[in-house]
Structure formats: structure tokens, C-alpha cells
C-alpha positions as CSV (number, residue, x, y, z in Angstrom):
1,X,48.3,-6.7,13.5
2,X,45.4,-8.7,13.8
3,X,43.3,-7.0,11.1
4,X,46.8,-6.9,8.9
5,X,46.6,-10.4,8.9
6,X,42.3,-11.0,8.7
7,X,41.2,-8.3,6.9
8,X,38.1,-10.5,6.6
9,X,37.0,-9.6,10.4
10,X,36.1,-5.9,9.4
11,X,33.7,-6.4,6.5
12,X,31.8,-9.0,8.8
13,X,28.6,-7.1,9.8
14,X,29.4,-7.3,13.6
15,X,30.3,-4.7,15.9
16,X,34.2,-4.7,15.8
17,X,35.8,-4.0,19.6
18,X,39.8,-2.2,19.2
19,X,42.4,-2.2,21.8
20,X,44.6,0.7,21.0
21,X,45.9,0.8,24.6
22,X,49.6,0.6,22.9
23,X,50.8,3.0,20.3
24,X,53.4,0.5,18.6
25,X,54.4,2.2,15.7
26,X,55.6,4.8,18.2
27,X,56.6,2.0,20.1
28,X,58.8,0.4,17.4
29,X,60.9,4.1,16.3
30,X,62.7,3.3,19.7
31,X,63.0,-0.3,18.7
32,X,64.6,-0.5,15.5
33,X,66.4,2.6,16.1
34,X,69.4,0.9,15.7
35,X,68.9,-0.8,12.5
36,X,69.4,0.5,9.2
37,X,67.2,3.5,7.8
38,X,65.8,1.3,5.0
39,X,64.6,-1.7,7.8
40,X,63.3,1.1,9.8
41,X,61.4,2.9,7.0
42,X,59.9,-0.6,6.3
43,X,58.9,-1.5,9.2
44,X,57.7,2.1,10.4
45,X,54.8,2.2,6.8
46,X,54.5,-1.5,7.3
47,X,52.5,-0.6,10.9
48,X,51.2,2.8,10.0
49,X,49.5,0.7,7.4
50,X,48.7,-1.9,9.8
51,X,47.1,0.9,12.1
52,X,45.1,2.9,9.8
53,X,43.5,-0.6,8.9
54,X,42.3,-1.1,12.7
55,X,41.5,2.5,12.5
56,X,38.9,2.0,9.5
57,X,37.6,-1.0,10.8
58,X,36.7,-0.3,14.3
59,X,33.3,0.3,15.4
60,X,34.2,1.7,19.0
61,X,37.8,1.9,20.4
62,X,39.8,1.6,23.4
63,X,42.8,3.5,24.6
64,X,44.6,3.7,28.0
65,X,44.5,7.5,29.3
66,X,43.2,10.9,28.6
67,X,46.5,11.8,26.8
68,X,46.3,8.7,25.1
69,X,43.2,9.7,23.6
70,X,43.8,12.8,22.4
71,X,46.2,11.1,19.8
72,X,44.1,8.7,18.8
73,X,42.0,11.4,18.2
74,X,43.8,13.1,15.6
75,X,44.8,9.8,14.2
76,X,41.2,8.8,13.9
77,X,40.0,12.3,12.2
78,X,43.4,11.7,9.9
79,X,41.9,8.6,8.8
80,X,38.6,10.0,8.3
81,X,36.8,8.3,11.2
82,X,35.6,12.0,12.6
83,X,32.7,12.9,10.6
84,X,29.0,14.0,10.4
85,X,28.3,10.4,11.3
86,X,30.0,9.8,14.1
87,X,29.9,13.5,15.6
88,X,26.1,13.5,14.8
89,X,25.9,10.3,16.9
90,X,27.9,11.9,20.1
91,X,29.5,15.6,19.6
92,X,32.1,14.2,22.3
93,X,33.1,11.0,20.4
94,X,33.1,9.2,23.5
95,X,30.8,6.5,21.6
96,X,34.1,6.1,18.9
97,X,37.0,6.5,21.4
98,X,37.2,6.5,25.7
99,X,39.5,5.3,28.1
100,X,39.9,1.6,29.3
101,X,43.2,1.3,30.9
102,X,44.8,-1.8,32.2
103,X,43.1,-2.5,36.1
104,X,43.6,-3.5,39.3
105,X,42.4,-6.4,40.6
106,X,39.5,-6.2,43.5
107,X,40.9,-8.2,45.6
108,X,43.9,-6.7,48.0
109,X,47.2,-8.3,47.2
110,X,48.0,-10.7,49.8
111,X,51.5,-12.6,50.0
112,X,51.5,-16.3,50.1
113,X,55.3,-16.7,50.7
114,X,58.1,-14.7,50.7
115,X,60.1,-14.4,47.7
116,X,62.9,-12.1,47.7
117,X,64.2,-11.3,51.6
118,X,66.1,-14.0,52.5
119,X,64.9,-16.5,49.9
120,X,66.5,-15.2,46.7
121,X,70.5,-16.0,46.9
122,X,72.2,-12.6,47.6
123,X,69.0,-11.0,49.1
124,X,69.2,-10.9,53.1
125,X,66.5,-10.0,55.3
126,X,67.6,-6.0,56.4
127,X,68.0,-5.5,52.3
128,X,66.5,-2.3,50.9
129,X,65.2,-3.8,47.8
130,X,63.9,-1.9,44.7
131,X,62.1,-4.0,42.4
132,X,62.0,-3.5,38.3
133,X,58.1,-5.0,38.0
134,X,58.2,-6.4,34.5
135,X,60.4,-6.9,31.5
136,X,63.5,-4.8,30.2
137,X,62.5,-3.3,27.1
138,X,64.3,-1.2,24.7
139,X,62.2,2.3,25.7
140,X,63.0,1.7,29.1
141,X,66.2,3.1,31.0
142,X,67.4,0.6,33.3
143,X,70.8,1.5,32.7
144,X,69.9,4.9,35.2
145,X,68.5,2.2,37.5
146,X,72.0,0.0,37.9
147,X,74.1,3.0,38.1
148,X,71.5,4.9,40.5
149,X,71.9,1.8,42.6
150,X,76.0,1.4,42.6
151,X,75.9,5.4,43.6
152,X,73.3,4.6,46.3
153,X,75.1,1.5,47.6
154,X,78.0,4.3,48.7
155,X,76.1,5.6,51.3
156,X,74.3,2.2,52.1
157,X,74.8,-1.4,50.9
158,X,71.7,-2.5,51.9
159,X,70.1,-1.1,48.7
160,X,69.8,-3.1,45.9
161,X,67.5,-4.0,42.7
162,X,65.9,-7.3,41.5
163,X,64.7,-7.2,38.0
164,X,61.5,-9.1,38.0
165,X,61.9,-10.6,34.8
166,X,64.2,-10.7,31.6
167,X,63.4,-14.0,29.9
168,X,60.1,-13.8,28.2
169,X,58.1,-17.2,28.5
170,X,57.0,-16.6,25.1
171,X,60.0,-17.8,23.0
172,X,58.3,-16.1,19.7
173,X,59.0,-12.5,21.9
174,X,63.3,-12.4,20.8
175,X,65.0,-10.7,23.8
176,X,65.8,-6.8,23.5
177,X,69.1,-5.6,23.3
178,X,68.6,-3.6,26.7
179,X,68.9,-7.0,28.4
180,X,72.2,-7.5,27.5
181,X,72.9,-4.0,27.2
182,X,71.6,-3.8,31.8
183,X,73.7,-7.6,32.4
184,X,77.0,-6.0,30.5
185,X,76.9,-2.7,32.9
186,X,75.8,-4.2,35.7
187,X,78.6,-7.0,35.4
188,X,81.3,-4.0,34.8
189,X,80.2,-1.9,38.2
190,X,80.5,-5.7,39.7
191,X,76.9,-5.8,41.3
192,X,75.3,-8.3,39.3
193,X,74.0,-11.1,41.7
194,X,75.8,-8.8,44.5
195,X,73.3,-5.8,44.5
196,X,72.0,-6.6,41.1
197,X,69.8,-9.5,40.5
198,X,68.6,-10.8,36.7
199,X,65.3,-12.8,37.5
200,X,63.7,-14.8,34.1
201,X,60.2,-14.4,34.8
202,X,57.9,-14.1,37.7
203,X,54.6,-16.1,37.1
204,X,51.6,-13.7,37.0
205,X,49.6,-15.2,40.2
206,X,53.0,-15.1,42.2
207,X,53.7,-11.3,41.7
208,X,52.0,-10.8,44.8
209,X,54.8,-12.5,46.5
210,X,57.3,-10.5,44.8
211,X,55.5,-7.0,45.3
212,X,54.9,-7.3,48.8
213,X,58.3,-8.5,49.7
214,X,60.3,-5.2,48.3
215,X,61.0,-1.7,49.6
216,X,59.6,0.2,46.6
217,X,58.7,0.0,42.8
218,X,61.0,1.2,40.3
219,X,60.2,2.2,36.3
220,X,62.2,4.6,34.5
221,X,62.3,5.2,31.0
222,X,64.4,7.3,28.3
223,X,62.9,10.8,27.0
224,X,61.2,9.9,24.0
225,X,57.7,10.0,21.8
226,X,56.8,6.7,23.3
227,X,57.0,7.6,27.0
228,X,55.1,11.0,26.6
229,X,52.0,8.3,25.7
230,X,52.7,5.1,27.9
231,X,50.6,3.8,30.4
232,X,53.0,1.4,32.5
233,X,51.0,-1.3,33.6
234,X,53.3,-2.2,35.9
235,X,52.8,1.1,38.0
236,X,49.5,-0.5,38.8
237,X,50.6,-3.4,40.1
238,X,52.9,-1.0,42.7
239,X,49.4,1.0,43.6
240,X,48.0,-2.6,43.9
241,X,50.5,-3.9,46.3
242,X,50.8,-0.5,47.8
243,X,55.0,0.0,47.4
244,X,56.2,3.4,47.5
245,X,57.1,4.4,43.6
246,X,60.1,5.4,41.9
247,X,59.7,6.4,38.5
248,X,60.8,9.4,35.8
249,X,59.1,12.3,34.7
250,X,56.8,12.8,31.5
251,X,54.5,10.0,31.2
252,X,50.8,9.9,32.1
253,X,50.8,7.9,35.1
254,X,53.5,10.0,36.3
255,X,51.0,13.1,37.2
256,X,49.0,9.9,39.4
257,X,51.9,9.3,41.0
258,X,52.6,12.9,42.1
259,X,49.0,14.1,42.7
260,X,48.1,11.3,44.7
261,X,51.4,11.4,46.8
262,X,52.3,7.7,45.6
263,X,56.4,8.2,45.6
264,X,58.9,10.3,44.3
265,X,59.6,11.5,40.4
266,X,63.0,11.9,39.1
267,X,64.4,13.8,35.8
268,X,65.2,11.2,33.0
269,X,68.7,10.1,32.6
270,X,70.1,11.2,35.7
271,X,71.4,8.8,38.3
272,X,72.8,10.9,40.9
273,X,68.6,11.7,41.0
274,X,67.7,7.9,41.7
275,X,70.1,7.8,44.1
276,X,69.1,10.2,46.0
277,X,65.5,8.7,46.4
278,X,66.5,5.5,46.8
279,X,68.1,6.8,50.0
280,X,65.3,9.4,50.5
281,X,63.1,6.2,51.0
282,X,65.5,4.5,53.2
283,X,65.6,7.5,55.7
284,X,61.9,7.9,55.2
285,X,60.0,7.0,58.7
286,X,56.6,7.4,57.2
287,X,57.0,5.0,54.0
288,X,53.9,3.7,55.3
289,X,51.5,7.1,53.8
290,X,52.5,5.7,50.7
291,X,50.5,2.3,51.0
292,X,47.7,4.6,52.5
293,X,47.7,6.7,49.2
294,X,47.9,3.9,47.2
295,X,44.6,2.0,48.6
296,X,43.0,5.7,47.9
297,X,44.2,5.4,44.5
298,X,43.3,1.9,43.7
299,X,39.4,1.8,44.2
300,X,39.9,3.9,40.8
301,X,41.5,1.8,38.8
302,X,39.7,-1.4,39.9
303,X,38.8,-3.8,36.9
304,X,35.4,-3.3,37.1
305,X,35.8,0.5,37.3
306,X,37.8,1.2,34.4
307,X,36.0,-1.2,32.4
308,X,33.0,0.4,32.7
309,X,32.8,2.2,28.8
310,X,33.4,-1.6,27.5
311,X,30.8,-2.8,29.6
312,X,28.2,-0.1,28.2
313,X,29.3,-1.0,24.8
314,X,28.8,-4.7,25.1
315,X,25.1,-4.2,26.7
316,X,24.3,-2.2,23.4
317,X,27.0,-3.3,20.7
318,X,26.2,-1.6,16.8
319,X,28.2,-0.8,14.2
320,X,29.9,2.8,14.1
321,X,27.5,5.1,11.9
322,X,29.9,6.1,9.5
323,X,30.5,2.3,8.8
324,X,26.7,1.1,8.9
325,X,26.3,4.1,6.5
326,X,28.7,2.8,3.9
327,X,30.5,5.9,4.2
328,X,33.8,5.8,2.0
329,X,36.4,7.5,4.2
330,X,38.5,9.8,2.8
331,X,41.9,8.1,3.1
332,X,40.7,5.2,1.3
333,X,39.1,7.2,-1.7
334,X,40.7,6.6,-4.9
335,X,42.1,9.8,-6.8
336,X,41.6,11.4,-9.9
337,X,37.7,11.2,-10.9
338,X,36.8,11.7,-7.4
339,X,38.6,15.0,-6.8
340,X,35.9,15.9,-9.3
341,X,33.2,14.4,-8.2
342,X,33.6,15.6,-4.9
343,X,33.8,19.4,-6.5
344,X,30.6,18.1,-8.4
345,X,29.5,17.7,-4.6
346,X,29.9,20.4,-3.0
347,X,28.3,22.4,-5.7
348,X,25.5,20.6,-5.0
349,X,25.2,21.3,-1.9
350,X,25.9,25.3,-2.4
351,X,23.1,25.2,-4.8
352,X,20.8,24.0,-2.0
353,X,21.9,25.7,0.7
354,X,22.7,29.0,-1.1
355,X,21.3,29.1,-4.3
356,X,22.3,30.7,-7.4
357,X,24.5,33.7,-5.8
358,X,26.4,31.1,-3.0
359,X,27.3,28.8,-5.6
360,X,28.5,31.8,-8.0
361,X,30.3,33.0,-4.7
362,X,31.6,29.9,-4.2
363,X,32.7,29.1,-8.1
364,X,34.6,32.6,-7.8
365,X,36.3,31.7,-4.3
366,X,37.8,28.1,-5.5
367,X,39.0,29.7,-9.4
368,X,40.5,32.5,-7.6
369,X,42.2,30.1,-5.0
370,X,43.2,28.2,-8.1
371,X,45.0,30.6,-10.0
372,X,46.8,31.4,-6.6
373,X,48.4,28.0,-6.7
């Protein structure tokens, strides 16, 4: 929202960076899903607007996959930011938009001290232990995860889950109703702090720790418009630490996971599926391919790697052409008088182009369309 709140910042005449790694206003449809239409309607123009502003004001933007970029594409060329400028300046608009995801850090992920296996109450050392890498949010489906887990715990009780954190440290982020929504299931199936364990938060230079001390890495998420354009930071942190992955179908990362033989998919909703890896993982003899796959994987995604398009762009910042131009985009031109003069425009540019008989040709075309409508 930052541009929302300092619309100042993109009429300074200084290159203007955007992070567009995470498409909220898809984000929020799942959010506020529950509230009434007319708070959802609110909010839902109230960030479109908030978008389209970082979308006018950007001079080169950042998004977090390949996918990813393809909708900010056709947001960017809804907004008027694809145009003779900026496809003059690079036909493949790689200058405007590319891909910096999140990264992996250089450095292997080394534990300092055990965190889970006979440290956390309830945890013992023989436990197979899925961990949830990051907060419960409401596009996320841990609700499959706690019931994949009591279906699991059938066959063996040894398997259980440890959600890595549910209290944000920022008390401005409110808590999701998922969180109490995971605690009130889990408390019903009787696993919580049995097989199911509610961590508050997990500092960021001790995830190591917790990473290194579980079985595999576990992110599943609901069938929705937000999934289908995620990038789930915390899957890198599994590649990082090289835990075998459990995760559902549909999202980018989830093609990674299954071309580079990181772990095992699972339809969405279904917990009879999660099950059935979890204890497809236990069995599994050779858990250790999966750490071997996932070093392959990493030297990808390393920081400096998938920075790289940033990097260029800070060793040669300018303004977008379409902005250094002046250009007036066509979402933000006023109606009316310049409908006309954009007719008066276009003649123009028959006239040059074609002379007297294209612009008749052309005069003919539009009066004729007119009368259609």
C-alpha cells in the first residue's frame, strides 16, 4: 500500500523499484470471504486501486515466477504500461517485468541445537515429525494436515505435526481465523500437544534448528485463485534444509517439487491422500535422494542467483520510457473531450501514413462500425 499511502514517491524523478512478488487483492478474496459482501466489495476496489497505483508508478517490477508474471502481464497492459515505449525499449518486456523470487541462502543450513526430538514436550526422539514451516493463514488448508495426521497415526503413532508458528511477533498482523479454526479440530480429534503441536513463533536465524530436526516439510493449501499464483516461501526453506516435501497440487513451486523429485504431491482437500504419504515417507528407505535433489535444486535459487535481474537494474537504474516520456496512460485519461481528441489522433496518423484514400477508408470503417452499435 505503500504508494496508497505516498503517492508523492512516484512523481519523484527517481527510478521507482516494485515488489509484486504477492498478488494480495487475490490474496484478500480468500480473506474476507467470510465477511459481508459490502466489506468485501470495499476492500476488494480499495486494493485494486491500491495496485493499479504501484502499477503506474513503477519503473521496473518484480514478481516471483514465470506464472506469476504472466498475470502481471495482463495486469500491466490493463493499466496501460504495455506500449510503444516500453515494447520499443525491449519487445520481451523483461526490462518492465522478470522474475525475482524469494532465495535461498548460500550458506548450507547447519543445526546448532536440536529443537524438536526430544526437546519440545510431547516430541520423543523415534517421532516421525512433519513440520508446518511458517504461519497458518486463511488460504492455507491445515485442516487436511490435522486430520491427514489422526488417519496416519492409525497405522503409526509415531507421526505427528508441529506447526512452526501461529503467533505473529508483529501484534499489528491480527490472527486468522484458520488458527482457531486448526486448535478447535485438532482439540476435538484429541491430538493437540499429543500428535499436534501449536508453536508461537520460531525466530528466523533458529529455523535451521527446526528444519533439520523433522522428518519432512508439509504446505497444503485450499483450491483457489490465490494458490494457482503463490510462491510459498516456505517450500524454499525445505529445499534449503533439504527435508523431503509434502505439499498439494496447483501451485508453481509444485511443478519444482515434482520435476526435481523433491517429495510427493497430493490432490487438495483430501486427507486419506496425506496420509498415505506421510506413511509413504515413513516406509521410504531412501528418504535420503530427497536431500540429494534438493542440494541440486538449491544452487538455483540461491540469493545471489535469483537476484540477478535486480542487480542489472540497480548497475543501470532509469526511469521506464513510457514514464520519462510523459506518456498519459490510458486508464488514467479523463473522458469525454479525449475520446475525441484521440479520434482527432488517429486521423492524423492515417493521413500520414495513408493519405487521402486510408483516411477516407478509415472515416468509412469507424461510421459504419458506428451505426452498428
Amino acid at each position: 500500500l505503500t504508494l496508497a499511502l505516498c503517492p508523492a514517491l512516484a512523481a519523484q524523478p527517481t527510478p521507482l523499484v516494485v515488489d509484486i512478488y504477492d498478488p494480495f487483492t487475490l490474496e484478500n478474496l480468500q480473506l474476507f470471504s467470510r465477511r459481508s459482501l459490502s466489506v468485501r466489495l470495499e476492500d476488494s476496489e480499495g486494493l485494486l486501486r491500491a495496485l493499479l497505483l504501484q502499477l503506474r508508478g513503477g519503473d521496473f517490477f518484480l514478481c516471483a515466477s514465470e506464472k506469476q508474471r504472466d498475470f502481471w502481464l495482463g495486469m500491466l497492459h490493463a493499466s496501460g504500461r504495455i506500449n510503444p515505449y516500453t515494447y520499443d525499449e525491449d519487445p520481451s518486456l523483461r526490462h518492465l517485468v522478470d522474475v525475482v523470487p524469494f532465495g535461498i541462502p548460500n550458506r548450507p543450513a547447519v543445526m546448532d541445537e536440536p529443537a524438536l526430538k526430544g526437546q519440545h514436550p510431547g516430541l520423543e526422539a523415534d517421532d516421525f515429525v512433519a513440520l508446518w514451516g511458517g504461519g497458518i493463514y486463511d488460504w492455507f488448508d491445515p485442516l487436511t494436515a490435522v486430520r491427514g495426521i489422526a488417519l496416519a497415526r492409525e497405522t503409526d503413532p509415531r507421526v505427528k505435526l508441529f506447526f512452526m508458528g501461529v503467533k505473529h511477533p508483529n501484534p499489528a498482523v491480527h490472527q486468522m481465523d484458520m488458527v482457531g479454526e486448526t486448535r478447535r479440530l485438532s482439540d476435538s480429534l484429541g491430538l493437540t500437544d499429543r500428535a499436534v503441536f501449536f508453536n508461537d513463533w520460531v525466530p528466523y536465524d533458529r529455523r535451521a534448528d527446526y528444519l533439520l530436526d523433522a522428518d519432512v516439510g508439509i504446505s497444503l493449501h485450499l483450491d483457489h485463485i490465490e494458490t494457482a499464483f503463490s510462491f510459498r516461501t516456505r517450500i524454499l526453506d525445505y529445499i534449503w534444509a533439504g527435508l523431503p516435501i509434502l505439499a498439494t497440487e496447483g501451485d508453481s513451486l509444485a511443478d519444482t517439487i515434482r520435476t526435481g523429485g523433491l517429495g510427493v504431491l497430493v490432490p487438495p482437500g483430501e486427507p486419506k491422500a496425506v496420509a498415505e504419504a506421510l506413511l509413504g515417507l515413513v516406509a521410504d528407505a531412501d528418504r535420503g535422494r530427497y536431500r540429494r535433489n534438493a542440494s541440486r535444486i538449491a544452487a538455483s535459487f540461491t540469493w545471489d542467483r535469483c537476484a540477478e535481474p535486480l542487480a542489472a537494474f540497480c548497475d543501470s537504474p532509469r526511469l521506464a520510457p513510457d514514464r520519462a516520456a510523459g506518456y498519459t496512460f490510458p486508464a488514467q485519461a479523463p473522458t469525454g473531450s479525449a475520446g475525441n481528441l484521440g479520434l482527432i489522433r488517429k486521423a492524423a496518423g492515417s493521413l500520414r501514413d495513408r493519405g487521402l484514400t486510408g483516411l477516407a477508408g478509415d472515416v468509412r470503417s469507424y461510421l459504419l462500425w458506428r451505426l452498428h452499435r
